[in-house]
C-alpha positions as CSV (number, residue, x, y, z in Angstrom):
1,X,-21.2,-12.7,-59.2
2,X,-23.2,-13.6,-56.4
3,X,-22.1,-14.5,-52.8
4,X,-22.5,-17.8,-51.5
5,X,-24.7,-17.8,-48.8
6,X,-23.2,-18.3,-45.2
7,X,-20.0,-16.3,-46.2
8,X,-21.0,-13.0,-44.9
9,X,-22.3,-15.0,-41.7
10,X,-18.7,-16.7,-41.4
11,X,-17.5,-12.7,-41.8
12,X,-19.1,-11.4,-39.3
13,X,-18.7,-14.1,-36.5
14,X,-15.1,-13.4,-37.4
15,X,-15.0,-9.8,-36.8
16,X,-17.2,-10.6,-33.8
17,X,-14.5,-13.2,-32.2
18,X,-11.6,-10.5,-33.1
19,X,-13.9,-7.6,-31.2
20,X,-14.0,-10.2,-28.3
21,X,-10.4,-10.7,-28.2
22,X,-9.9,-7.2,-28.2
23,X,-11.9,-6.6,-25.1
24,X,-10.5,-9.0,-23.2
25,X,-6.9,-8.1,-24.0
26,X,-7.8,-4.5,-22.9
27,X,-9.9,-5.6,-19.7
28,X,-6.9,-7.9,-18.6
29,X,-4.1,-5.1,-18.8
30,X,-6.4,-2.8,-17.0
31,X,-6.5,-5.2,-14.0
32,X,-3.1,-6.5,-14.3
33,X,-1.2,-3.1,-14.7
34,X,1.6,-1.7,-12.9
35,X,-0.3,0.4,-11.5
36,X,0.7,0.9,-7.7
37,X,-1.9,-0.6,-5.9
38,X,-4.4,1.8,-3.5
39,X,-7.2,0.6,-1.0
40,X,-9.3,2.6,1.5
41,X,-9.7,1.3,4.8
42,X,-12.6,2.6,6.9
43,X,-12.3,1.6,10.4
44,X,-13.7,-1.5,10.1
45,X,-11.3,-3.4,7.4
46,X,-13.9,-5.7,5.9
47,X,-16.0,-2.6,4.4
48,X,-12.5,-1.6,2.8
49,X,-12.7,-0.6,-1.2
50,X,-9.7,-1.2,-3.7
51,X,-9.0,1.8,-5.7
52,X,-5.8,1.5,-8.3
53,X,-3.7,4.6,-8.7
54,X,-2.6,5.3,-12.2
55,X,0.7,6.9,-10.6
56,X,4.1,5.4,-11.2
57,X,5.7,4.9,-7.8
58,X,7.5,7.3,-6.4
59,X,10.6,7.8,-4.3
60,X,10.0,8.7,-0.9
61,X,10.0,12.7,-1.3
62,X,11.4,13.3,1.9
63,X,8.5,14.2,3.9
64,X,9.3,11.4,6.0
65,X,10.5,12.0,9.8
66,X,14.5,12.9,9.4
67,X,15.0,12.2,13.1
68,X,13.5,8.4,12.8
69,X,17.5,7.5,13.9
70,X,19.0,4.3,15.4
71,X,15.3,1.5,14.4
72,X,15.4,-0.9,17.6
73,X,14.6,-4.2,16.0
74,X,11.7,-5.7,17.1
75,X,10.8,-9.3,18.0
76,X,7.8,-11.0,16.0
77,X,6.1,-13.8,17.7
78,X,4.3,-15.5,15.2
79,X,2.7,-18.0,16.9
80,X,0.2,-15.9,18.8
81,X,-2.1,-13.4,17.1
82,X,-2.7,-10.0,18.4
83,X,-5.7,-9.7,20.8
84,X,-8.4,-8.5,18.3
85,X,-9.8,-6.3,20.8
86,X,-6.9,-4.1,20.6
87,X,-5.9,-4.7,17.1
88,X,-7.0,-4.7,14.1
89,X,-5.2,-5.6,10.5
90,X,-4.8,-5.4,6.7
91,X,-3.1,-7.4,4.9
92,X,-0.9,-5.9,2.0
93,X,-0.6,-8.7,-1.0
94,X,2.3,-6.5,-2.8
95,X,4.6,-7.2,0.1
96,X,3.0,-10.3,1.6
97,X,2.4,-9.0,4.7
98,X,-0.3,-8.7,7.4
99,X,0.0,-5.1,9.1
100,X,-1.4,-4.8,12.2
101,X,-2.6,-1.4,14.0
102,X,-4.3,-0.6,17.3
103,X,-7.7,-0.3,16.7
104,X,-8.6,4.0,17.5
105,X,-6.9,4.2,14.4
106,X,-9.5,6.5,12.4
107,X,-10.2,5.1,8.4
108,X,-7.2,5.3,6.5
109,X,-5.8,4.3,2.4
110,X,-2.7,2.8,1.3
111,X,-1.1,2.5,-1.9
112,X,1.9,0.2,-2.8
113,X,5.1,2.4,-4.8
114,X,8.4,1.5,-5.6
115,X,11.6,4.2,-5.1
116,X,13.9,4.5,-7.7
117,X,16.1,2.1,-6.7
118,X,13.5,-0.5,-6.5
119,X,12.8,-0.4,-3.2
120,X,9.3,-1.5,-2.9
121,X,7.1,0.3,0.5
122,X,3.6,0.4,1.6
123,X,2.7,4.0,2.2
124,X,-0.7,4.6,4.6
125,X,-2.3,7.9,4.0
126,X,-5.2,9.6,5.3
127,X,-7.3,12.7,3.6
128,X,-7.5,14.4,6.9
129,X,-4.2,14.6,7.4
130,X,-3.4,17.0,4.0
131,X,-2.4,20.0,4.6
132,X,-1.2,23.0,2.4
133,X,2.4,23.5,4.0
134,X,3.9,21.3,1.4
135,X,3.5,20.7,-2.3
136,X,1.4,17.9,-3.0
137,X,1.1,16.8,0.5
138,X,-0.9,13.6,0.2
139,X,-1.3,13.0,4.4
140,X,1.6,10.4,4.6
141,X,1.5,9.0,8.3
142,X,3.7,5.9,8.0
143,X,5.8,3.9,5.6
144,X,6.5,0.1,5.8
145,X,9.3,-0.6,3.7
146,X,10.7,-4.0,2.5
147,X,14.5,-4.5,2.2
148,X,15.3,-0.7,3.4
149,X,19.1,0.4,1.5
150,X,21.6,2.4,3.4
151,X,19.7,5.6,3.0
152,X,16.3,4.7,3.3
153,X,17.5,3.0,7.1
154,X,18.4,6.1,8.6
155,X,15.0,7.2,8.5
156,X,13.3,4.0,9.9
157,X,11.9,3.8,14.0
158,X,11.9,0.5,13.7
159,X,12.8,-2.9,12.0
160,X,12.1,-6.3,11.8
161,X,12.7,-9.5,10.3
162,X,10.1,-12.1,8.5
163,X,11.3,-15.3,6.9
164,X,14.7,-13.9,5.9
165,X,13.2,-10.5,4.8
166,X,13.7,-7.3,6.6
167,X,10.7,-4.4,6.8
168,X,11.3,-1.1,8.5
169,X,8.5,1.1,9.9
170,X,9.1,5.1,8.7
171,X,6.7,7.5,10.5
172,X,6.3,11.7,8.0
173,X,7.7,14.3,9.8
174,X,4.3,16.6,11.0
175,X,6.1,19.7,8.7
176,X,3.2,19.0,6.4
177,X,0.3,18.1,8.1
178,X,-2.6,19.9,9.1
179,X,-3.7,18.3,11.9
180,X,-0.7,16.7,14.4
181,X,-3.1,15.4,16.9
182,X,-4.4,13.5,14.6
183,X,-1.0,12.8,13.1
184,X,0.2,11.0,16.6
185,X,-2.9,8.9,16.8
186,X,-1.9,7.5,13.5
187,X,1.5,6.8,14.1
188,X,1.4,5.8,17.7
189,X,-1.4,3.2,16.3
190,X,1.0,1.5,13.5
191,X,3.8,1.6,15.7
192,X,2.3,-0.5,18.5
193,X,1.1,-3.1,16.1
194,X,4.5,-2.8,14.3
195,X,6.0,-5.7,16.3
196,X,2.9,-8.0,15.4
197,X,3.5,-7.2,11.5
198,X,4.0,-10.8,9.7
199,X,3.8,-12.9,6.9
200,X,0.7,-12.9,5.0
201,X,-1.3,-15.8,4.5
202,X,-4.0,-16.2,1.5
C-alpha cells in the first residue's frame, strides 16, 4: 500500500524539530552549567576573555597565607569612586561585586569556587606566578571570600561589610610561588583597592 503523499514530509520536519530541540537543550546546559566561572584579565579589563572551567570548586587547599591573623575591617565609602588613574576594576557577577585593584597590577584570571561548606570565594590567579614547589600550584595571589566561617576568618587580612554581607580579602602564602616579587605586586595591588570593593551594579 502506497503512502500518502506529504506524510514522509510531515516525518521528517518532525525529526527535524526534535534534532532542534535537542541542540538547544545541549547548547543551554553548556552555558548555564555549574561550572565555576573563569575570566582572564589582561591589564586593560575591557580586552578581558571569559573562559569556563569544567572544575567543581574546590576548598581552599591551604596554600593561602596562615599568618593573614586579626582582618582590620575596612570602611567602604560608596559614594565616591576610586580615582581611575590609580585604579582599575572587575566586576565579579557570582558574588555581585565590583573588585577594585591598583592599576601596575600585571594581567591576571579569576575563577569563582565554592569550599565544601558552601562558602562561595573569588580566587585571582596569575600563570606567572606557578611554580613547581607545590602540587598543582595554580599561582593563587588573593582570595575574596563572601560570608567567611570561623576557620576560613583566621586566614583573612582584611574584611568588610556591603549591604549586610561580609567579604574577607585572603592573600597565598609565597611557599608556592615562583616568583615573590611578583607575588607582592599582586597582593599589595588587591589590597589597596580592597577598601573600595563594593556592590556590583549591571
Amino acid at each position: 500500500m502506497r503512502e500518502k503523499p506529504g506524510k514522509g514530509i510531515r516525518t521528517t520536519i518532525i525529526v527535524f524539530v526534535v534534532l532542534l530541540v535537542v541542540i538547544g537543550i545541549i547548547a543551554a546546559w553548556r552555558a548555564y552549567g555549574n561550572a565555576p566561572d573563569e575570566v582572564e584579565v589582561s591589564n586593560t579589563p575591557d580586552t578581558s576573555t571569559v573562559q569556563t572551567d569544567n572544575t567543581e570548586g574546590a576548598a581552599n587547599d591551604g596554600s593561602q597565607d596562615a599568618t593573614n591573623e586579626g582582618a582590620a575591617t575596612e570602611t567602604v565609602d560608596t559614594t565616591t569612586p576610586p580615582d581611575p588613574a590609580t585604579f582599575s576594576s572587575i566586576d565579579i557577577p557570582p558574588l555581585d561585586v565590583t573588585v577594585y585593584y591598583t592599576n601596575n597590577a600585571p594581567g591576571f584570571k579569576y575563577q569563582v569556587l565554592r569550599t565544601s561548606s558552601g562558602t562561595s570565594y573569588v580566587e585571582f590567579l596569575s600563570d606567572d606566578l606557578v611554580g613547581t614547589k607545590c602540587t598543582n600550584d595554580e599561582g593563587a595571589f588573593a582570595s575574596i571570600i563572601e560570608e567567611p566561617s570561623g576557620s576560613e576568618a583566621q586566614t583573612l587580612v582584611a574584611t568588610t561589610s556591603l549591604d549586610g554581607t561580609t567579604y574577607g580579602l585572603s592573600l597565598a602564602s609565597p611557599t608556592c610561588t615562583s616568583n615573590e616579587s611578583l607575588l607582592a605586586t599582586y597582593q599589595t595591588a588587591f589590597k589597596d583597592g580592597f577598601s573600595s570593593l563594593r556592590v556590583f551594579e549591571e
